[in-house]
C-alpha positions as CSV (number, residue, x, y, z in Angstrom):
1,X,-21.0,-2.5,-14.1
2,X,-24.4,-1.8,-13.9
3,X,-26.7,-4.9,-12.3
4,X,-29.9,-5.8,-14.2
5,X,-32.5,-7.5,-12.1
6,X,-34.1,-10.4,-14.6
7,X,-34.5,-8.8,-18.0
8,X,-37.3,-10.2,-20.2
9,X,-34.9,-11.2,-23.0
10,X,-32.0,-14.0,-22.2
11,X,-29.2,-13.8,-24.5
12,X,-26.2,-15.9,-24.6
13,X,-22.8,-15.2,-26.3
14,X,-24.9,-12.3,-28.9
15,X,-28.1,-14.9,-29.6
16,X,-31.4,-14.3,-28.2
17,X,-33.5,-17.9,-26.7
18,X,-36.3,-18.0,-29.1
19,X,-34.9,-17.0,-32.3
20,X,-35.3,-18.7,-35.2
21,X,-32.9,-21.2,-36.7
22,X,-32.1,-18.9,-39.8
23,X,-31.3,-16.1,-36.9
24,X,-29.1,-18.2,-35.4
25,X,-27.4,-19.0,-38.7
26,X,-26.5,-15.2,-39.9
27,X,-25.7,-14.4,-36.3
28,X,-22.7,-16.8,-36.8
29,X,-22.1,-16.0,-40.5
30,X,-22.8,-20.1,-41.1
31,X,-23.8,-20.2,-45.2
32,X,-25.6,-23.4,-45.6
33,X,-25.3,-22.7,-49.5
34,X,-21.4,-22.9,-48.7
35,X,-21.2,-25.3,-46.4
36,X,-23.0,-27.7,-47.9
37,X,-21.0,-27.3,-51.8
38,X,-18.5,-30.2,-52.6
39,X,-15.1,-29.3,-50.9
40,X,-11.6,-30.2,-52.0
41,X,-9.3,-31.9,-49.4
42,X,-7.5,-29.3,-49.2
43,X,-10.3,-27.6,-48.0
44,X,-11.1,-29.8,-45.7
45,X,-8.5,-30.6,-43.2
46,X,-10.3,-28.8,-40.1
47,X,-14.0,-29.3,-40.9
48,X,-16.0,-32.0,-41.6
49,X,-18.2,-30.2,-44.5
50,X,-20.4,-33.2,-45.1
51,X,-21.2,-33.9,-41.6
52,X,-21.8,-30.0,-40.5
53,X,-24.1,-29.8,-43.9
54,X,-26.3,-32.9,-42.4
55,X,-26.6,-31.5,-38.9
56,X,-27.8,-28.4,-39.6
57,X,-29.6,-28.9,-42.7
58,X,-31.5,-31.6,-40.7
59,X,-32.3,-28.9,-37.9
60,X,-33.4,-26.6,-41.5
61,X,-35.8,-29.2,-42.1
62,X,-37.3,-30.9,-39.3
63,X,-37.4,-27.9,-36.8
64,X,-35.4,-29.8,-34.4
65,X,-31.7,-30.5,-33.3
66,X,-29.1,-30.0,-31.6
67,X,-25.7,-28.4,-32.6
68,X,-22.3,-27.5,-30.6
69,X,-20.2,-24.4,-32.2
70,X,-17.6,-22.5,-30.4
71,X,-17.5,-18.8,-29.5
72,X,-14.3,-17.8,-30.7
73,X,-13.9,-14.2,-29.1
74,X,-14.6,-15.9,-25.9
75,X,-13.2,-19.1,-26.0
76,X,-16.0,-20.8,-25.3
77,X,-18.2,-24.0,-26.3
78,X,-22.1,-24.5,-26.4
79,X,-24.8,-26.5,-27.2
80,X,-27.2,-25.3,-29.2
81,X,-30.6,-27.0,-29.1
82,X,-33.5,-26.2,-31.6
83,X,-37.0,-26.6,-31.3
84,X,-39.8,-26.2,-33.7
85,X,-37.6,-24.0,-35.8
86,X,-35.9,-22.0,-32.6
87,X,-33.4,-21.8,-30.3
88,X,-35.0,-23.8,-27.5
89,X,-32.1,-24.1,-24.7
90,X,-28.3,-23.5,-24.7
91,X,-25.8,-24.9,-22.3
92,X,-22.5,-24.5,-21.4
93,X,-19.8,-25.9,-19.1
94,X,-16.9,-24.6,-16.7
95,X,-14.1,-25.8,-15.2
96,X,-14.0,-25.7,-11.6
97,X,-11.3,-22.4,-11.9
98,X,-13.8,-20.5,-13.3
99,X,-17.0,-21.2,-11.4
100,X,-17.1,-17.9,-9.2
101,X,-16.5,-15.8,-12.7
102,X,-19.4,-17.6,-13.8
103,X,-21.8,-16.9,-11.3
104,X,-20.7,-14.0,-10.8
105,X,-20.9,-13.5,-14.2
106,X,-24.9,-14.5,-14.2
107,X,-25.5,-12.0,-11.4
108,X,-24.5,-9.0,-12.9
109,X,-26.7,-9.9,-16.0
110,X,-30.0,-11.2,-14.3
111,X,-29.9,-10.2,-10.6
112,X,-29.3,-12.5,-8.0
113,X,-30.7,-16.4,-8.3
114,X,-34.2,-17.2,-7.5
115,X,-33.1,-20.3,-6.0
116,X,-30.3,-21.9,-4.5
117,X,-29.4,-25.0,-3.0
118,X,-26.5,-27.0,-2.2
119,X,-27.0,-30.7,-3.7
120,X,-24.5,-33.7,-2.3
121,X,-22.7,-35.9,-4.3
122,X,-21.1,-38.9,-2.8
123,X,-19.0,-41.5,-4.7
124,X,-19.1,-45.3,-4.6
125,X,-15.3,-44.6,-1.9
126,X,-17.9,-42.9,0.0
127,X,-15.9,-39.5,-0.4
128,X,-18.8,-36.9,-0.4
129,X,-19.2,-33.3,-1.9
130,X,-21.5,-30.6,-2.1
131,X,-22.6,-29.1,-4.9
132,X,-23.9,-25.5,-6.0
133,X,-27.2,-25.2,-8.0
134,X,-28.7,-21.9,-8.8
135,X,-31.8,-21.5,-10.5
136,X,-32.8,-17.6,-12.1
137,X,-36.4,-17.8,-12.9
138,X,-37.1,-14.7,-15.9
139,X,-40.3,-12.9,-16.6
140,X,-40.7,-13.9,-19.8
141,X,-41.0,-17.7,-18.4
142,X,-37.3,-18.4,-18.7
143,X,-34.8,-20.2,-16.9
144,X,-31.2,-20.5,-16.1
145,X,-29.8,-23.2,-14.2
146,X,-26.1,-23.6,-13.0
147,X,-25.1,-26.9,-11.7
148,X,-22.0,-27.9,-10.1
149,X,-21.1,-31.6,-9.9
150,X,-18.2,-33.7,-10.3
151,X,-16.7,-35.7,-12.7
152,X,-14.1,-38.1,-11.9
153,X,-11.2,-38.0,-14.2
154,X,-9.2,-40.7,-15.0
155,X,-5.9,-38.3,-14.9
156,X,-7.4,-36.0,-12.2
157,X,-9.7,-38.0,-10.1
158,X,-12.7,-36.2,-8.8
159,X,-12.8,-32.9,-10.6
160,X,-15.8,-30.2,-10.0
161,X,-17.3,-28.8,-13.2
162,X,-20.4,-26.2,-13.8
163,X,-22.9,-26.8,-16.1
164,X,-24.7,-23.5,-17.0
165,X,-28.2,-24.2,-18.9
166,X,-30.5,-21.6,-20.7
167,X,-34.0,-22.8,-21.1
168,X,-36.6,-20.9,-23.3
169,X,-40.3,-21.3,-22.1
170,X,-41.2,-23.4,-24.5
171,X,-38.5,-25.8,-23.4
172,X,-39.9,-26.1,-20.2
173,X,-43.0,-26.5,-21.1
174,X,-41.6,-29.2,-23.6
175,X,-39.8,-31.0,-20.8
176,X,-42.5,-31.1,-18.6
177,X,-44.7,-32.4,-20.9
178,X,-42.7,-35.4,-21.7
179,X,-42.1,-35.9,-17.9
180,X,-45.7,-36.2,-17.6
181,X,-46.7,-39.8,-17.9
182,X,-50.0,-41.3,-16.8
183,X,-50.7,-43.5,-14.0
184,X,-51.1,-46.8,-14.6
185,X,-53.3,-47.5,-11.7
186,X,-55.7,-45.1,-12.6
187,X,-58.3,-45.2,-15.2
């Protein structure tokens, strides 16, 4: 497979970050016209019409929102996050089985990482871990972050996991934004 060092575009699971809600929609082959009609019970048994017709007919109309949907030829969930009428950031998560695959994965698409750092985790035991986190910085002023931690499971105990995050520019700028609070000590 041919490697592809940081394309301008980031695309997850056949969506593009920065495409508009409506994109998003006929991508999936989601009819808001159908989904939002009055089912029958019958109908109804594996989706919650009413609820799906809320969500994303308040991301229609506010701009904003977030919504999780499945990839079914992969297997796979996300998080789909909207912003001012676009697709803003997407994340995923992996078990700890599949975390090479992933990364792997994200080489082979974007290059290797801009960044990476091992993080440690230590729990209130005092067991300790450490923990991947690669960051791909794109031209176009996106970013991809992959973060390991762990998550202690009340039939597993301390499980790792892999949280892999697609950020659009204007996400960051978004996030930064609201991380920038003023100082109270000066005027």
């Amino acid at each position: 497979m041919r490697k592809v060092s940081h394309p301008n575009k980031v695309t997850v699971s056949g969506h593009r970050l920065g495409e508009t809600f409506q994109e998003w929609l006929a991508i999936n082959q989601l009819d808001l016209v159908e989904i939002c009609r009055p089912h029958k019970r019958s109908e109804s048994k594996d989706t919650d019409f009413k609820a799906v017709c809320k969500r994303l007919s308040g991301i229609r109309d506010t701009g904003r929102g977030e919504f999780f949907l499945g990839d079914a030829t992969i297997k796979q969930a996300f998080g789909w996050t909207f912003i001012n009428g676009k697709l803003a950031e997407v994340s995923t998560q992996y078990s700890e089985y599949a975390m090479t695959g992933q990364i792997n994965f994200l080489e082979q698409a974007y290059g290797p990482p801009t960044s990476t750092e091992t993080v440690p985790y230590q729990n209130a035991y005092g067991a300790k871990w450490d923990c991947l986190l690669a960051t791909w910085n794109i031209p176009d002023g996106a970013m991809i972050r992959a973060a390991e931690d762990i998550r202690n499971l009340p039939s597993f105990g301390p499980t790792r996991q892999l949280t892999v995050t697609f950020f659009s520019k204007d996400r960051i700028d978004s996030l930064v934004q609201q991380n920038q609070k003023p100082n109270p000590y000066v005027r």
